[in-house]
PDB file as gemmi writes it, atoms N, CA and C in Angstrom:
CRYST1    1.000    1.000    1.000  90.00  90.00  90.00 P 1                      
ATOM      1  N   UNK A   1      37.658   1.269  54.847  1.00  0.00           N  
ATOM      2  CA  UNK A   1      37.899   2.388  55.723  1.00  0.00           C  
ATOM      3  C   UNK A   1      37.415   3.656  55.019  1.00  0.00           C  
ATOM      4  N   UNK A   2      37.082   4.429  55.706  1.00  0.00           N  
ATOM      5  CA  UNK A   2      36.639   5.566  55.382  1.00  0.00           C  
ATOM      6  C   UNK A   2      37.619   6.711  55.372  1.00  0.00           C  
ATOM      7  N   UNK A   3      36.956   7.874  54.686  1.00  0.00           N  
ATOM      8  CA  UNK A   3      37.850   9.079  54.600  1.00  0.00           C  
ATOM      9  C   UNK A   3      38.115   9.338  56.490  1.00  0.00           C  
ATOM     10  N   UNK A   4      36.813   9.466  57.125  1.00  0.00           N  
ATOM     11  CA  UNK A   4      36.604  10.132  58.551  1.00  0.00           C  
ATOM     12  C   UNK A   4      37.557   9.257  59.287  1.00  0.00           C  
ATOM     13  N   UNK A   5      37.306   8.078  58.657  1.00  0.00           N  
ATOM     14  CA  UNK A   5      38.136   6.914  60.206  1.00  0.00           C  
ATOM     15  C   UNK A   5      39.715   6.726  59.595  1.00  0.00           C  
ATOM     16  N   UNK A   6      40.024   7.236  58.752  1.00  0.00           N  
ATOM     17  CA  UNK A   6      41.475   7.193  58.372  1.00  0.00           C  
ATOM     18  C   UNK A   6      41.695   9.003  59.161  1.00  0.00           C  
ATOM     19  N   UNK A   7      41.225   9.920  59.116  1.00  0.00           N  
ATOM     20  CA  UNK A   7      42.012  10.786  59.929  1.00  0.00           C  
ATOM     21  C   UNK A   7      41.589  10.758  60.990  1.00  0.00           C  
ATOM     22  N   UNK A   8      40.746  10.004  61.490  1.00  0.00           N  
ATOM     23  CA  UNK A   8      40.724  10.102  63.149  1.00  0.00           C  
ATOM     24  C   UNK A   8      42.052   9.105  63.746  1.00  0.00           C  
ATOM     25  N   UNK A   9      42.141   8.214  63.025  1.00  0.00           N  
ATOM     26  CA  UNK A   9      43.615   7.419  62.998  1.00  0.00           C  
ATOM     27  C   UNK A   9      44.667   8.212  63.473  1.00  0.00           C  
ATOM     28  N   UNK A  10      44.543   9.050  61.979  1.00  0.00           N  
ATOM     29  CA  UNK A  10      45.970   9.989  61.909  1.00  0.00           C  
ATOM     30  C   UNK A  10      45.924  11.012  63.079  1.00  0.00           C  
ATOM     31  N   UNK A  11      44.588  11.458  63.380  1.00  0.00           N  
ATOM     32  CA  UNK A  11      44.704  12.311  64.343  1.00  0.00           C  
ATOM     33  C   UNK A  11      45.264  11.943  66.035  1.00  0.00           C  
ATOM     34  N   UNK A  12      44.339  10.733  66.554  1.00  0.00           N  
ATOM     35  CA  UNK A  12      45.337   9.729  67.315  1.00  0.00           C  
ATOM     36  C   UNK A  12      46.706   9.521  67.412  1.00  0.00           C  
ATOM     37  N   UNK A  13      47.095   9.613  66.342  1.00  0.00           N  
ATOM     38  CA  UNK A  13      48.819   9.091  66.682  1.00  0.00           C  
ATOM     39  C   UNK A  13      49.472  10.253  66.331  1.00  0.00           C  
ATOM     40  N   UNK A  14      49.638  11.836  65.544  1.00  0.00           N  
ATOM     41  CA  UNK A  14      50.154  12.813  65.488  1.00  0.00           C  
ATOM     42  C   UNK A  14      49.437  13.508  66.075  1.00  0.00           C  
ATOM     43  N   UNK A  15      48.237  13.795  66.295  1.00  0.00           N  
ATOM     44  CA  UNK A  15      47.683  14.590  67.425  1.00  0.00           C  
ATOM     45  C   UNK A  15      47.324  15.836  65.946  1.00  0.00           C  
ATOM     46  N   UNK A  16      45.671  15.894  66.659  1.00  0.00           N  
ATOM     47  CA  UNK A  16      44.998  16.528  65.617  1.00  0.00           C  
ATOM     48  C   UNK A  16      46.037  18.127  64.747  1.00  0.00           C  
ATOM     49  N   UNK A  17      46.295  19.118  65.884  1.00  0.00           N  
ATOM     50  CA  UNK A  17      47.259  19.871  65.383  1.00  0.00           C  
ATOM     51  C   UNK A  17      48.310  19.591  63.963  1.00  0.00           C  
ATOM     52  N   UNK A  18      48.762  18.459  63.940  1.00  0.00           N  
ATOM     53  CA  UNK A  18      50.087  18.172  63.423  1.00  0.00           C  
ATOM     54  C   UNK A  18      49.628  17.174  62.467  1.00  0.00           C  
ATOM     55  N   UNK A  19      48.541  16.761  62.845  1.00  0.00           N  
ATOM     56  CA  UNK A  19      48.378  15.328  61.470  1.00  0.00           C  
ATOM     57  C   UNK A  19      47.583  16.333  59.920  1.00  0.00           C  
ATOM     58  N   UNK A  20      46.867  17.155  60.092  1.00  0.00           N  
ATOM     59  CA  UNK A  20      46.981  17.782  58.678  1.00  0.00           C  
ATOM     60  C   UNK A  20      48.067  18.157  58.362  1.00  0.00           C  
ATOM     61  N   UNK A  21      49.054  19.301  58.487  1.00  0.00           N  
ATOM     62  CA  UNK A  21      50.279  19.472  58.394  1.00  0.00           C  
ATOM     63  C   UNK A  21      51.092  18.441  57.578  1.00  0.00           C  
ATOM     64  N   UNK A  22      51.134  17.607  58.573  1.00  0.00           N  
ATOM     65  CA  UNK A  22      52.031  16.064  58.445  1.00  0.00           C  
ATOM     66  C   UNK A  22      51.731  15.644  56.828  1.00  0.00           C  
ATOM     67  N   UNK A  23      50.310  15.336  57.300  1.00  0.00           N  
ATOM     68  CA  UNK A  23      49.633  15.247  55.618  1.00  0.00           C  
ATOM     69  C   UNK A  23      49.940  15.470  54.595  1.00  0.00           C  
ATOM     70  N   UNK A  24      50.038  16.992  54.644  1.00  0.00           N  
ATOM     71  CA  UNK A  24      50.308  17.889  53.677  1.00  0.00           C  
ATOM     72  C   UNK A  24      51.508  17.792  52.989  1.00  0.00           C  
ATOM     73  N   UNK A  25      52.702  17.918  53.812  1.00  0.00           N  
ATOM     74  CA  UNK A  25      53.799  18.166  53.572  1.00  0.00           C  
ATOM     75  C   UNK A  25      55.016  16.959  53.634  1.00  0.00           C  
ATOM     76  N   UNK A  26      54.464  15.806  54.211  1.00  0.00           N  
ATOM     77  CA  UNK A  26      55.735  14.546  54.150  1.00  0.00           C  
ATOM     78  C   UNK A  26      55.128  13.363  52.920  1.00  0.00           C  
ATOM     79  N   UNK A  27      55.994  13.445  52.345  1.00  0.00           N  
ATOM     80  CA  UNK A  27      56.185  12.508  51.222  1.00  0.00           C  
ATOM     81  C   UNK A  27      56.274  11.288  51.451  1.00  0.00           C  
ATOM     82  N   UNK A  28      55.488   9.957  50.942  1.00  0.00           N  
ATOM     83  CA  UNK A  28      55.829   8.840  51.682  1.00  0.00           C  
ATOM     84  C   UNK A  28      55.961   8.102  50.286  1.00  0.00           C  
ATOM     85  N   UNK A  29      57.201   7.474  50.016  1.00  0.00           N  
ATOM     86  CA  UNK A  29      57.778   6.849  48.946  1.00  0.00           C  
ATOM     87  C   UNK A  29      56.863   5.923  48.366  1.00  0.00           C  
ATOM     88  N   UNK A  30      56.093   5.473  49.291  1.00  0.00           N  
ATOM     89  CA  UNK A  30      55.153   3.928  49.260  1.00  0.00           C  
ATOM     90  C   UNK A  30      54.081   4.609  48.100  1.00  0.00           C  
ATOM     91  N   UNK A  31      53.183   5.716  48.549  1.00  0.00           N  
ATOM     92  CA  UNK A  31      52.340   6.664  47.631  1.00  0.00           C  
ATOM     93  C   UNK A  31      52.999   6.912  46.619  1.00  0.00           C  
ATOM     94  N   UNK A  32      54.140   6.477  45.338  1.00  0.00           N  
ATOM     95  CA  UNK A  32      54.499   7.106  44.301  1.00  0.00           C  
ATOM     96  C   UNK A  32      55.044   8.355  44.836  1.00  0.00           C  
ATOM     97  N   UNK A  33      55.958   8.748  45.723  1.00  0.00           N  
ATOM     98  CA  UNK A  33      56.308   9.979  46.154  1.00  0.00           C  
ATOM     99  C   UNK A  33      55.236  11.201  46.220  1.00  0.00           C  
ATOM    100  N   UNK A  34      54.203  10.932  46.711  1.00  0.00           N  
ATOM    101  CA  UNK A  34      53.388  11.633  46.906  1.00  0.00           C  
ATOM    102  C   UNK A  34      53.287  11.904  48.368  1.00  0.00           C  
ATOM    103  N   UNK A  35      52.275  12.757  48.851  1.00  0.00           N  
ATOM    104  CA  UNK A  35      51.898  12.722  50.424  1.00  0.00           C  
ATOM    105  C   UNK A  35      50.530  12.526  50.139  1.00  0.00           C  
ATOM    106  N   UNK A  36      50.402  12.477  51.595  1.00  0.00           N  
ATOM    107  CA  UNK A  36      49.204  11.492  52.150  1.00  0.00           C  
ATOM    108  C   UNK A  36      47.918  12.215  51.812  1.00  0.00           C  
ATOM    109  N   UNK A  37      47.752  13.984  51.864  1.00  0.00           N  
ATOM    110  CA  UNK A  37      46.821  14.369  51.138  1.00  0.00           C  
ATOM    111  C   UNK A  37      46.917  14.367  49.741  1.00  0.00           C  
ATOM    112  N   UNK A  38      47.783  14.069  48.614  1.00  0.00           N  
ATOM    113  CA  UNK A  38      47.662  14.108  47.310  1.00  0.00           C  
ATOM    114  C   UNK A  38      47.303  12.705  46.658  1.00  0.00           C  
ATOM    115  N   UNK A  39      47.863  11.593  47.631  1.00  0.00           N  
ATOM    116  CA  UNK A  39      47.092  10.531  47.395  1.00  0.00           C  
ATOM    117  C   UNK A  39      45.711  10.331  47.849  1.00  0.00           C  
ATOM    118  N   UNK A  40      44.927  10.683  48.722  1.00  0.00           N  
ATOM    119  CA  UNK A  40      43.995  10.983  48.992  1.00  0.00           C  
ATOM    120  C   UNK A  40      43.122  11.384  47.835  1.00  0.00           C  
ATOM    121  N   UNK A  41      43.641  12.977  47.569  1.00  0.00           N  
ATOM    122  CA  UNK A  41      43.150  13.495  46.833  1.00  0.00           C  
ATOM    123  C   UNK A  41      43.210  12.852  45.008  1.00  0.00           C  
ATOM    124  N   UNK A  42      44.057  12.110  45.299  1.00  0.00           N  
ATOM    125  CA  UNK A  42      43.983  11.143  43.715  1.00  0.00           C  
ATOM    126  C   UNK A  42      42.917  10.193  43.253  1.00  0.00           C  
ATOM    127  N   UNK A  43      42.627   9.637  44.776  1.00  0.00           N  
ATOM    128  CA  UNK A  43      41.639   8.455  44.790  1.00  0.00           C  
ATOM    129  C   UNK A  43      42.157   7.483  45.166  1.00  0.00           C  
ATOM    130  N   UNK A  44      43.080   7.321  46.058  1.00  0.00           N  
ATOM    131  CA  UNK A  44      44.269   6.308  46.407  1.00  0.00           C  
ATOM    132  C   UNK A  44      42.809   5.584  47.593  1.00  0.00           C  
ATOM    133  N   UNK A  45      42.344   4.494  47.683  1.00  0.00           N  
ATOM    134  CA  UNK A  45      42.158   4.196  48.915  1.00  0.00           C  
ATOM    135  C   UNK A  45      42.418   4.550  50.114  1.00  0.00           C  
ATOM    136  N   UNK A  46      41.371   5.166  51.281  1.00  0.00           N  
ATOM    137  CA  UNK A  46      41.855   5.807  52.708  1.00  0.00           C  
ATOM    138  C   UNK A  46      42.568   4.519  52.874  1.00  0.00           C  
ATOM    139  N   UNK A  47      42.139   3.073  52.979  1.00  0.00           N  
ATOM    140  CA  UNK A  47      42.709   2.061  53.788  1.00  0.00           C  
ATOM    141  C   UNK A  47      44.098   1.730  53.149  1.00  0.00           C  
ATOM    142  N   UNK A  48      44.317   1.693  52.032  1.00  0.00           N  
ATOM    143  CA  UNK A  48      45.627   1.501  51.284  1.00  0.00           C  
ATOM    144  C   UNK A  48      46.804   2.990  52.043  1.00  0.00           C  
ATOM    145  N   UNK A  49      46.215   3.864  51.617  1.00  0.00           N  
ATOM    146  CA  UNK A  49      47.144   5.029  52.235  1.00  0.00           C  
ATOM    147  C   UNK A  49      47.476   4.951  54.153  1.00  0.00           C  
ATOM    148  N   UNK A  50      46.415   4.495  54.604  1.00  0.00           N  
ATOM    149  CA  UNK A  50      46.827   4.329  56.080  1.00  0.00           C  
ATOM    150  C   UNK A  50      47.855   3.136  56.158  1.00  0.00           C  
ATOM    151  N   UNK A  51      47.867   2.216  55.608  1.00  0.00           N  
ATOM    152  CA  UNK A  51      48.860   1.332  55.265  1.00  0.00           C  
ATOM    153  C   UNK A  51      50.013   1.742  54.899  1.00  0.00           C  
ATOM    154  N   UNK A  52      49.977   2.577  54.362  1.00  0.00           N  
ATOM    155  CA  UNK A  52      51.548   3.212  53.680  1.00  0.00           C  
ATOM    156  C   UNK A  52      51.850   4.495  55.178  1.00  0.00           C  
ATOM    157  N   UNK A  53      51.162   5.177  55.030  1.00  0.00           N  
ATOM    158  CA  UNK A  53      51.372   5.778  56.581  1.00  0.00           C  
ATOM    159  C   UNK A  53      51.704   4.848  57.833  1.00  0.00           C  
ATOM    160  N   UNK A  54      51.179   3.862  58.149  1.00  0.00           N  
ATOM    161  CA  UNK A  54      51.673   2.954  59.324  1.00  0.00           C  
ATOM    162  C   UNK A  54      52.822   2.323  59.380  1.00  0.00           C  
ATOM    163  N   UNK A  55      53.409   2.215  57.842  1.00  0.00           N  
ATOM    164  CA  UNK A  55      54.491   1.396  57.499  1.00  0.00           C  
ATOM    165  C   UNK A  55      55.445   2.227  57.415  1.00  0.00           C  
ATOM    166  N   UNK A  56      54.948   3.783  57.103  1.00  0.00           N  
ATOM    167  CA  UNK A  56      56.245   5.103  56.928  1.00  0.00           C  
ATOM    168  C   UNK A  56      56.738   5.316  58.136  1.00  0.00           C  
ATOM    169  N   UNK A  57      55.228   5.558  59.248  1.00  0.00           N  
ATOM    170  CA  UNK A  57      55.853   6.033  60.750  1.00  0.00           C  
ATOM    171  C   UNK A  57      56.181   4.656  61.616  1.00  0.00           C  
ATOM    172  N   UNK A  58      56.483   3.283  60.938  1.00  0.00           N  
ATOM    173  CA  UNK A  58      56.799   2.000  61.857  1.00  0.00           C  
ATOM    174  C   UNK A  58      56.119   1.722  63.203  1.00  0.00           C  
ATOM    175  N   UNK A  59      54.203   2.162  62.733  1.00  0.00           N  
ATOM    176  CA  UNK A  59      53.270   1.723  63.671  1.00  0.00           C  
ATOM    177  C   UNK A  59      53.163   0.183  63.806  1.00  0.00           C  
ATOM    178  N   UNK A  60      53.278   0.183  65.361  1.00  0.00           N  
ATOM    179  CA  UNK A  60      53.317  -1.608  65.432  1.00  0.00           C  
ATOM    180  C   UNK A  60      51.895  -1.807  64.496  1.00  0.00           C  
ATOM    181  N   UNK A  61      51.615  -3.065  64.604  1.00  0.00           N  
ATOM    182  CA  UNK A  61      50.912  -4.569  63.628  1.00  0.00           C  
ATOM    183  C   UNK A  61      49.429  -3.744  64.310  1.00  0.00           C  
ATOM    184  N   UNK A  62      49.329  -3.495  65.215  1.00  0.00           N  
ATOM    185  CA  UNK A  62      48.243  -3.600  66.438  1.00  0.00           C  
ATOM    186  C   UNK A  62      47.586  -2.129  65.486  1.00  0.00           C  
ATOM    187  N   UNK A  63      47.873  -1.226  65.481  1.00  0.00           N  
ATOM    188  CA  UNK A  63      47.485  -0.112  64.393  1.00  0.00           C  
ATOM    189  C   UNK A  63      47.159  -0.412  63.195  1.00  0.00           C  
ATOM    190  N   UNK A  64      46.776  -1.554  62.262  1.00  0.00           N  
ATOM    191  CA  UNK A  64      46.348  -1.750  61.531  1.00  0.00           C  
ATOM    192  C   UNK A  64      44.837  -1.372  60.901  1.00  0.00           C  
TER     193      UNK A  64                                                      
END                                                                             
């Protein structure tokens, strides 16, 4: 997965407005208590981090 197709993801399901934000500022335990842009920005895999995002916001299987 790519950087582009992991936030068009995110943008889809929080709606472009709110999914940087979201990003920014919610911590997801799964990332080492990080958020979703600092793992990003670490080098975390887009596809590993959308995984931890799908599993934070309890996106059905089908969002994979």
């Amino acid at each position: 997965m790519r950087h582009t197709e992991f936030w068009a993801r995110l943008d889809d399901t929080l709606g472009r407005d709110y999914s940087r934000t979201w990003a920014e500022l919610t911590v997801v335990r799964e990332l080492d208590g990080r958020t979703t842009q600092e793992a990003l920005d670490a080098g975390v895999p887009p596809k590993q981090v959308w995984a931890a995002v799908r599993r934070h916001l309890e996106l059905p299987d089908s969002e994979r």
